[in-house]
N, C-alpha and C positions, 0 to 999 in steps of 0.2 A: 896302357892307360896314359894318355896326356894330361897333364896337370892343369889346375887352372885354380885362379887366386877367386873364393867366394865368402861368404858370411855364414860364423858356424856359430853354435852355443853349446858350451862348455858346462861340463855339470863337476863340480869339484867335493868330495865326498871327506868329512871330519869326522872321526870319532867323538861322542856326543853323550854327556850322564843325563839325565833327567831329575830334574828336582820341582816340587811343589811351587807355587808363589810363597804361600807361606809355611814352616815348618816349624810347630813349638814344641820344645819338650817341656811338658807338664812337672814341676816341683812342690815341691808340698812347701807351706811356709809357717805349715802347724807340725810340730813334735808329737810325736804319740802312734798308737795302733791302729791298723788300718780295719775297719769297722764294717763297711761295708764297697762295692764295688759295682758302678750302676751299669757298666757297659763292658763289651770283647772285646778281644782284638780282631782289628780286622771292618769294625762298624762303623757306619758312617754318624756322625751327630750333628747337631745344631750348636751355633754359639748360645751361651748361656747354660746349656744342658749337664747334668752335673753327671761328676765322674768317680770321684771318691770321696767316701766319708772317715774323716779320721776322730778317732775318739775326742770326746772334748770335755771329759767329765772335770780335769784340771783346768779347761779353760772355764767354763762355767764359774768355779770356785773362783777363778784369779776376777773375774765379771761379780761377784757376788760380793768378795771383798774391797773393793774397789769401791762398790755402791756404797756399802757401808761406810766406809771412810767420806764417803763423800756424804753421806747424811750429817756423820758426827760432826765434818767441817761446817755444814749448814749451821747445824744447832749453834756449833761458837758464832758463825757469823751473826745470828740470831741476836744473840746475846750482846755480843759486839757492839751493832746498831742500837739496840734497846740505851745500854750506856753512854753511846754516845746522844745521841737525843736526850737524852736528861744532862749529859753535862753541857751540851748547847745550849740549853734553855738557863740550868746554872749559870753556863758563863756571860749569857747576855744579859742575866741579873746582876751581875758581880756576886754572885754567892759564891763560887768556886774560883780559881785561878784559870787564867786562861793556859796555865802548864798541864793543871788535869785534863783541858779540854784536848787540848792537841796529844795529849798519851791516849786517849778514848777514841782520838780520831787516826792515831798511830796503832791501834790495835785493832781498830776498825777493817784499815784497810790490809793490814796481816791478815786477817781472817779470809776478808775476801780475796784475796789472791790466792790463799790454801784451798777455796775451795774452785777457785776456775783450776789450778792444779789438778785438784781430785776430779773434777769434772772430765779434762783430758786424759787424764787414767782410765777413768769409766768408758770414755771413747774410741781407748787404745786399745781396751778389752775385749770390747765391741768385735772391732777389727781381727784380732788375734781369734776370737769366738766363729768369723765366717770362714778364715781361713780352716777351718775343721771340715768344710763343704768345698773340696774342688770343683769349679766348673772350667767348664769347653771357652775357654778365648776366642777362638772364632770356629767355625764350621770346616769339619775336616774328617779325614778317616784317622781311627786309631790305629799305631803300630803297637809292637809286643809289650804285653805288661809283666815284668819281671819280678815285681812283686804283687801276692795273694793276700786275703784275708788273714788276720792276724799277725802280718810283716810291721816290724818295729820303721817308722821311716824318720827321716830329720831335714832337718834344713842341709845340712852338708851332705848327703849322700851321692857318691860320685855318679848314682845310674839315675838317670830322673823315672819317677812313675809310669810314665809312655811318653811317645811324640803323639803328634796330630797335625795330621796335613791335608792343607786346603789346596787340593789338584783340582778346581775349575779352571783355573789356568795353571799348565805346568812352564817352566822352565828350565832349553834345554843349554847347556853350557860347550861349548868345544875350545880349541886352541887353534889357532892360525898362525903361520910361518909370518916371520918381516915381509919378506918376500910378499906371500899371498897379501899381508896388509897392505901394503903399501901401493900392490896392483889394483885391488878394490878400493881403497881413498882413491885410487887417480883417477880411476873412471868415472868415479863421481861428479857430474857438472856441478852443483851445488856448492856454494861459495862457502859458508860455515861447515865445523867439521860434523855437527849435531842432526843437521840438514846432511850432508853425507848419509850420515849414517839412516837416519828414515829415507833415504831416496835408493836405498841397496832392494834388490828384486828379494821376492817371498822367497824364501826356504821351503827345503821338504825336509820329512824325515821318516830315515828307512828303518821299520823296527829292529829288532833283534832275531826274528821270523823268518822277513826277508822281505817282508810286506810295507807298501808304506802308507805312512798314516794319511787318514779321509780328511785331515786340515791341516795348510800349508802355512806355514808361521812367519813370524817377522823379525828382523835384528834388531835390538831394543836400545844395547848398551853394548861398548867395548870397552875395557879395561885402560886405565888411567896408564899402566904400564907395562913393561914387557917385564918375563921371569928371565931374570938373566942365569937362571942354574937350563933353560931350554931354550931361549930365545924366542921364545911364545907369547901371544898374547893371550889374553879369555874375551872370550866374546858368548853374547847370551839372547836366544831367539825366543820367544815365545808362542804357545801354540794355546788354541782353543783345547780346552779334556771335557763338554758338556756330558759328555758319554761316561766319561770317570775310567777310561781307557787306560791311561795311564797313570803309573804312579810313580812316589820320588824313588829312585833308585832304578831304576829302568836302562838300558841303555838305546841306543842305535846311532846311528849316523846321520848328522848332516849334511844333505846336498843343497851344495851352494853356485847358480847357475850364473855364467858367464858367456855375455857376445861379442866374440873376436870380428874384427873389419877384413877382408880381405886376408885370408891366409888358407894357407895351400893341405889338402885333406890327405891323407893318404892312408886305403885299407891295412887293417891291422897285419891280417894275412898277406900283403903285399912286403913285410919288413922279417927282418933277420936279427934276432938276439944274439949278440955273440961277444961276451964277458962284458955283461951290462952296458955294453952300446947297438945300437939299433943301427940298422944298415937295410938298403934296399937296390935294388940294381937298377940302374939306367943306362939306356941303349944309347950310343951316341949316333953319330952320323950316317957312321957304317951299320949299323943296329948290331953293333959287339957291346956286350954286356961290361956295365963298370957299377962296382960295387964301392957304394957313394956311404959315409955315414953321415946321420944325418940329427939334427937334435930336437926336440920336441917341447910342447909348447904345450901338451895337455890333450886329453882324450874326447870326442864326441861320437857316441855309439859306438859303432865297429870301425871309426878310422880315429889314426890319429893327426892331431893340427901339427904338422912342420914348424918350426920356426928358423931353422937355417939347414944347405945342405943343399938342397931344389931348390927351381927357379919355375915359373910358370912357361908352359910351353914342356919341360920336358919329359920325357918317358920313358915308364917304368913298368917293370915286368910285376904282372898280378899272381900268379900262380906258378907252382912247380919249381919254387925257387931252391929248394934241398937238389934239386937235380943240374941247376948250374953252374957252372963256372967261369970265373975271372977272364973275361976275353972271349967268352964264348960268342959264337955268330946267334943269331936270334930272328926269326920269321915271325912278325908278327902278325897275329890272327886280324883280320878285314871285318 
C-alpha cells in the first residue's frame, strides 16, 4: 500500500452517566405520619400533582389556636379604639389630660400590632397546614419510595420521601483529558470561549446495549475547572428523551467527532502490537522489509491516523505480517 496524506474524521468515545435536567428529592416540611400515598414508584406525574399526605390533625389545632388568639387580640383592639375615641373627643374638650389621651393612644396601637402579630401566626399556620399535602414541583418520574403508609417522617430525615425526574431532556456528563481539551478549543474558529463551545459538532451517544441513540446531542457547558486528583475536566451534552428513553442513572458513551487535514491513514490489520508500541513494516528501495514504529493520532473505522513515523509516498506491507521478517526481501503484489 502507498501512502498518501487525505482528510479523515475521528470519532473519539467518553465514558458518559446520564442525568435528568431536573432531579428533586421530595422532603416533607410537615412532621407527623404518613396518611396516605397518591402515586408508585416508577410513575410518571404532572407538576402540581400530589404525592403524599401527612397527617395534620396537630396542624389543624396549631391553625385553630392561632385563630383564636387572634379573635381575642381583635376584641382588645376593639376596645382599644373605642377608648381612644372617647378620650380624643375628651381631650379636645379639655375634659381629660392630654396624658390620658396619648396612654389610650399608646394602648391603642399595642393592640394593633398584637394583632397584625397573631394575624401572621394565623398565616404561618396556614402554611405549616399545606405542607401536610406534598405536591410534584415539576413534572417528572418517581424513583423508590422507602417509606410506606403509617412511616413516622420529619423534617431531618436523612432519606428524602422519593426523587423525581424530569427526563424530557436528559443530561449526559463525561470527562476530557487537557490534552483532548485543549485540542477541541483549538479547533474552534470562534473568537469567545462560549462561542467555542456552541460551535463544537453534535454528539452521539452509544447506549449501554451497544445501540446508539435515535437523537444526537449537543455540548452545552464545560466546567469552570480541571479536577486536579484526575486532571479531567466535566463536560455536559444534552440530548432530546421525548420518548422517555432514558433515564437518570443510565450509562453509555459519548462519541465525539473530529476532522483531521491532511494526515496519513493506515489499516489496522496492516500494524504490529508489540509491548504497547505499534509498528508496521515499510519496504525501502530494495523492497526489503523495515520495521518502522510509528505513533498515532487516533482511530477512524478500521485504520488508524499516523501522526509521526510515515511519510506520504511510502509503503507498507498490508497483510501476513506474523509471517515477516526484519530485512526480509518482499514482491509486491501489482
Amino acid at each position: 500500500m502507498v501512502l498518501q496524506e487525505i482528510d479523515a474524521d475521528v470519532d473519539t468515545n467518553y465514558p458518559a452517566r446520564i442525568e435528568g435536567k431536573v432531579n428533586v428529592d421530595i422532603r416533607s416540611q410537615a412532621e407527623g405520619y404518613i396518611e396516605k400515598i397518591y402515586v408508585d414508584e416508577g410513575s410518571y406525574v404532572a407538576a402540581g400533582h400530589p404525592l403524599f399526605k401527612i397527617n395534620d390533625h396537630s396542624l389543624i389545632e396549631q391553625l385553630n389556636t392561632a385563630k383564636a388568639t387572634l379573635n381575642a387580640s381583635k376584641a382588645i383592639l376593639a376596645n382599644a379604639t373605642l377608648e381612644l375615641d372617647k378620650n380624643k373627643d375628651l381631650s379636645n374638650s379639655n375634659v381629660v389630660s392630654d396624658y390620658q389621651f396619648k396612654s389610650a393612644k399608646a394602648t391603642f396601637q399595642n393592640a394593633e400590632a398584637i394583632v397584625n402579630q397573631n394575624t401572621a401566626l394565623v398565616e404561618a399556620a396556614k402554611v405549616n397546614l399545606s405542607f401536610s399535602l406534598i405536591k410534584a414541583p415539576v413534572s417528572g418520574y418517581i424513583g423508590r419510595i422507602p417509606k410506606r403508609m403509617g412511616n413516622l417522617v420529619a423534617k431531618g430525615d436523612a432519606l428524602p420521601l422519593t426523587t423525581l425526574s424530569d427526563v424530557s431532556e436528559v443530561y449526559a456528563y463525561f470527562s476530557m483529558t487537557e490534552k483532548d481539551y485543549l485540542r477541541f478549543i483549538s479547533i474552534a474558529e470562534a473568537k469567545s470561549f462560549q462561542d467555542k463551545v456552541s460551535d463544537m459538532p453534535s454528539v452521539k451517544l452509544i447506549l449501554a446495549d451497544g445501540n446508539t441513540y435515535s437523537k444526537e446531542g449537543k455540548i452545552q457547558m464545560i466546567d469552570g475547572q480541571f479536577d486536579k486528583a484526575t486532571g479531567a475536566i466535566s463536560v455536559r451534552a444534552a440530548f432530546e428523551n421525548k420518548e422517555n428513553i432514558l433515564r437518570s442513572g443510565n450509562t453509555g458513551k459519548i462519541v465525539l467527532p473530529e476532522n483531521y487535514k491532511d494526515v496519513i491513514l493506515v489499516p489496522v490489520l496492516a500494524t504490529l502490537d508489540v509491548q504497547n508500541k505499534i509498528f508496521v513494516y515499510r519496504l525501502n528501495k530494495q523492497n526489503k522489509a523495515e520495521r518502522v514504529a510509528v505513533k498515532l493520532a487516533g482511530k477512524s473505522g478500521e485504520n488508524y491516523l499516523v501522526s509521526s513515523g510515515l511519510n506520504p509516498g511510502d509503503r507498507i506491507v498490508t497483510k501476513d505480517l506474523n509471517l515477516i521478517q526484519e530485512g526480509e526481501q518482499i514482491t509486491p503484489e501489482k
